[in-house]
C-alpha positions in Angstrom: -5.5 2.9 3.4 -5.3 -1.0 3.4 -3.3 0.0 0.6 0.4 1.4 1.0 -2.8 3.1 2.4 -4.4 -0.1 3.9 -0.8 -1.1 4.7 -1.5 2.0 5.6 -4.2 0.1 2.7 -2.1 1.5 1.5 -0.3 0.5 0.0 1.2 -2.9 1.2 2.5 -3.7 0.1 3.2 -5.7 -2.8 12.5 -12.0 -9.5 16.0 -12.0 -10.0 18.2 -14.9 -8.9 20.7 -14.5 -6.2 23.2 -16.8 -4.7 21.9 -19.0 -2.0 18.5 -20.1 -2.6 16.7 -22.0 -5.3 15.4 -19.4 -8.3 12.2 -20.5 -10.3 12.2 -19.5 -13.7 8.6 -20.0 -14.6 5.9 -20.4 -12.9 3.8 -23.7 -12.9 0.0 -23.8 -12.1 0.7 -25.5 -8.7 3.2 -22.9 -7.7 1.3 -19.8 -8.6 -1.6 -20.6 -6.8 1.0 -21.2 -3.5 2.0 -18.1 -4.3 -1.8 -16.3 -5.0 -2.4 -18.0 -1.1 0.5 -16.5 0.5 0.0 -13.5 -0.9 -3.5 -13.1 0.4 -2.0 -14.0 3.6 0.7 -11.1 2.9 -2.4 -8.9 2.1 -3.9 -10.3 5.6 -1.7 -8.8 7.9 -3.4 -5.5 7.4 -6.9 -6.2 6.0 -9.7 -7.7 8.3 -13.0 -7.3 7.3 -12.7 -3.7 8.3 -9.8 -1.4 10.2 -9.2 1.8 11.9 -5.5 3.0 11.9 -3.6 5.9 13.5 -0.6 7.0 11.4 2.1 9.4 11.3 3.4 10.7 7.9 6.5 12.4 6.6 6.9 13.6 3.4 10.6 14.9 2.3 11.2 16.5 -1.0 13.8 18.5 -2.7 11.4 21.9 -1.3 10.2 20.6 1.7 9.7 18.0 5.1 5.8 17.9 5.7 4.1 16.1 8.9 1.1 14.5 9.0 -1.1 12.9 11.4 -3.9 10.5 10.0 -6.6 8.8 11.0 -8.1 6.2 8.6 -10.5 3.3 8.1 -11.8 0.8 6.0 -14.2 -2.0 5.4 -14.0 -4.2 2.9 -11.6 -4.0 0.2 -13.6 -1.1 -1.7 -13.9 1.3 1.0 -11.3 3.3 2.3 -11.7 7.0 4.7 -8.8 8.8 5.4 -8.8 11.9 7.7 -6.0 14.2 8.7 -6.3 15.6 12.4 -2.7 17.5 12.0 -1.3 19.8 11.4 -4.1 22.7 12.4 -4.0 24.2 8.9 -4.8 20.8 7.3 -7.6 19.5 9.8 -10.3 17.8 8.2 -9.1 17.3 5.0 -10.3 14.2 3.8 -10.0 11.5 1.2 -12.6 8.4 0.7 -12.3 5.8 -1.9 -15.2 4.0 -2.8 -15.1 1.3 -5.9 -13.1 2.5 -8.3 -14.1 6.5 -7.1 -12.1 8.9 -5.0 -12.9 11.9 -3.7 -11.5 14.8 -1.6 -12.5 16.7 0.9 -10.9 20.5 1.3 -12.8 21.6 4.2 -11.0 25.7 3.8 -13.2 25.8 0.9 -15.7 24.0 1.9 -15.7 21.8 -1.3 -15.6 17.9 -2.2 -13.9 16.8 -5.6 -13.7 13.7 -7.6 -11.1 12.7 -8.8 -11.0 12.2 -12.5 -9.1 10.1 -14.6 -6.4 12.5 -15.4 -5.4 13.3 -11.7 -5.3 9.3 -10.8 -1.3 9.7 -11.3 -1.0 12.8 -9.6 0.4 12.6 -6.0 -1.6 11.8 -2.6 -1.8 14.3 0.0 1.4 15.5 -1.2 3.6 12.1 -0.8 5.1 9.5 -3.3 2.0 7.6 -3.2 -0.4 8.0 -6.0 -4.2 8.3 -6.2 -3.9 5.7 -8.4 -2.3 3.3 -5.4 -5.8 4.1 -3.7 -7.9 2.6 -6.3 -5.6 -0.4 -8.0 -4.1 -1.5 -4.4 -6.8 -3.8 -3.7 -6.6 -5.0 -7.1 -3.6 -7.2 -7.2 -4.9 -10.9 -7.8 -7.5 -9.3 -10.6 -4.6 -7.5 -12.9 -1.6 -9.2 -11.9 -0.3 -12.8 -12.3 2.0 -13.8 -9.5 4.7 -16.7 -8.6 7.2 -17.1 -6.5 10.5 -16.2 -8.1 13.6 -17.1 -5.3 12.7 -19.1 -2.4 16.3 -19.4 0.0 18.0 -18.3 2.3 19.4 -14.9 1.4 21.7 -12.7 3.6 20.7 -15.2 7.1 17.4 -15.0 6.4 15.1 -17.7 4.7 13.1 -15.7 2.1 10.7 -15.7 -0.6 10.5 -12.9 -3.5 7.5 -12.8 -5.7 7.1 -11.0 -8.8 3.9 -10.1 -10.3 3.5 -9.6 -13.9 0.7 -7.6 -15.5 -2.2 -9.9 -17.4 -2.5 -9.0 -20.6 -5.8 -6.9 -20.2 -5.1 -5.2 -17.0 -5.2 -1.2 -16.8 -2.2 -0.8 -14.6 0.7 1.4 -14.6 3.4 -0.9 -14.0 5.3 -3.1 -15.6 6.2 -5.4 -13.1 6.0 -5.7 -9.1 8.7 -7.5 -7.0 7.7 -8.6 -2.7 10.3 -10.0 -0.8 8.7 -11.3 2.8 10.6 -13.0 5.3 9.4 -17.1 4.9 7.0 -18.7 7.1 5.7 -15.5 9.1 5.1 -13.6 5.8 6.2 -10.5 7.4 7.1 -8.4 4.1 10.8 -6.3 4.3 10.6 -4.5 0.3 8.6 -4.0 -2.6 10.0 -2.7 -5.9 8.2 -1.3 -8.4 9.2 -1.1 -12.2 7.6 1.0 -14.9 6.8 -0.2 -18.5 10.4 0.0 -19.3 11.3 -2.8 -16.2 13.1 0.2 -14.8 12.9 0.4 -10.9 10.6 3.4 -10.1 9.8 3.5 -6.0 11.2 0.6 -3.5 9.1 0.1 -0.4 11.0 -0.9 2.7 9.0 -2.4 5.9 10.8 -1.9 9.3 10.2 -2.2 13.4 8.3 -5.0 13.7 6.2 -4.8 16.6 2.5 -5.9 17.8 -0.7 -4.5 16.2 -3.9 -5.4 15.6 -3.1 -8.3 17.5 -0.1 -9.7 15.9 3.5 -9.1 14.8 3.3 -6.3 12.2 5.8 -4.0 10.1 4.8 -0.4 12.0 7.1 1.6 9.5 6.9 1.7 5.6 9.4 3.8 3.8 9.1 4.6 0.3 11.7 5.9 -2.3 11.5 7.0 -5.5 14.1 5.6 -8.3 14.5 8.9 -9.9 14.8 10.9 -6.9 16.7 8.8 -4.3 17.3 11.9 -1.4 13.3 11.8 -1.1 11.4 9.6 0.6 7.7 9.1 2.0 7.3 7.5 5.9 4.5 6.1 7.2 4.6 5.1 10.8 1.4 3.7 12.5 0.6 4.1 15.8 -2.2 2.0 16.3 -4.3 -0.3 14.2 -7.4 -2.3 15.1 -9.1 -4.9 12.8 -12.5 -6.1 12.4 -13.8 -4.2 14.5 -18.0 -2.4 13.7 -18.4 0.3 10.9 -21.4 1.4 9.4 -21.7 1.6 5.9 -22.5 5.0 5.8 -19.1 6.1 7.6 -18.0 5.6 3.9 -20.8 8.3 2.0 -19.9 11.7 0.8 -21.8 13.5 4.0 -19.8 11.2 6.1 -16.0 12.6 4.3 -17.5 16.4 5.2 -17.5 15.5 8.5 -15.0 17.3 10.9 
């Protein structure tokens, strides 16, 4: 999930001009490759060379609150195993991502699926995160161009907000990605998301900093969508451990059957 996943990836995630800080209105080669640097360091806080996580999810909709309680793990940047251990009815169900693949596991049928193209939009485990966020998470630096866009102090707190724009040949669905992390600890506090349009379509917020994985961390990530502002998706970890020894074949089809 190093993703909103892994920041849970998952997904974690990642420029207007406000009053009180110096706004940059395009980027120059020195400044975008600060930014590419911090943002790997963004990316950093929840990626070592390979994770295991304990999360707790909540899913609100219009029809329903649904609970969750995940186990996942990574290595790498292309492989990703997510497990749900509750509730009872939903044991065992499983997602891996490997490459650009995804498959799921439905263990009261006994049957694994691959995703195809088609589905990639549709939702994840029943949340406002995407199958696509599984796949294109890890992706950022290849498809988007980023720089830093305000760098100041903004309501007491010294920020920096970077917006990443979509290269030209990049298969991605958005139109433009905004991260706003607290300066010098890189801890993020919101990512916006706009569509093709540069209409706001989900805002993730990152709250109760606290140790994990052996340094300060955002343990809660709440995610909204634009169009549907009295929903939400929480993800709340409970533990996380980094770099830490996985075999490869932890991440293999006979390993997602596993209960």
């Amino acid at each position: 999930m190093r993703s909103a996943l892994h920041r849970f990836g998952v997904l974690c995630a990642l420029g207007s001009c406000l009053c009180g800080g110096a706004a940059v209105a395009q980027p120059e080669d020195g400044q975008a490759e600060r930014a590419t640097q911090i943002l790997r360091e963004v990316d950093d806080l929840w990626r070592g060379s390979s994770s295991h996580a304990r999360v707790a999810m909540q899913v609100k909709t219009e029809h329903y609150t649904r609970n969750m309680k995940m186990e996942a793990w990574s290595k790498g940047k292309e492989e990703t195993l997510v497990r749900i251990v509750a509730p009872l009815k939903e044991k065992g169900t499983a997602t891996l991502k490997s490459g650009n693949n995804i498959f799921t596991y439905l263990p009261r049928t006994d049957r694994t699926i691959r995703l195809t193209s088609g589905m990639m939009l549709g939702s994840w485990m029943g949340s406002h995160f995407t199958n696509d966020d599984l796949v294109k998470e890890s992706r950022r630096e290849e498809d988007y161009d980023a720089y830093i866009s305000f760098e100041g102090e903004r309501d007491g707190r010294q920020l920096l907000e970077f917006t990443l724009l979509p290269k030209a040949d990049a298969a991605v669905v958005w139109g433009k990605l905004t991260l706003t992390v607290l300066a010098g600890s890189y801890i993020p506090l919101e990512e916006i998301y706009y569509d093709e349009d540069m209409q706001v379509a989900r805002t993730i917020t990152f709250s109760d900093v606290k140790p994990l994985g052996g340094r300060e961390r955002p343990a809660v990530l709440h995610v909204v969508p634009a169009d549907k502002p009295d929903e939400y998706t929480e993800l709340v970890y409970e533990s996380l451990q980094l770099d830490i020894q996985l075999s490869d074949a932890m991440f293999s089809l006979s390993s997602l059957r596993r209960r």
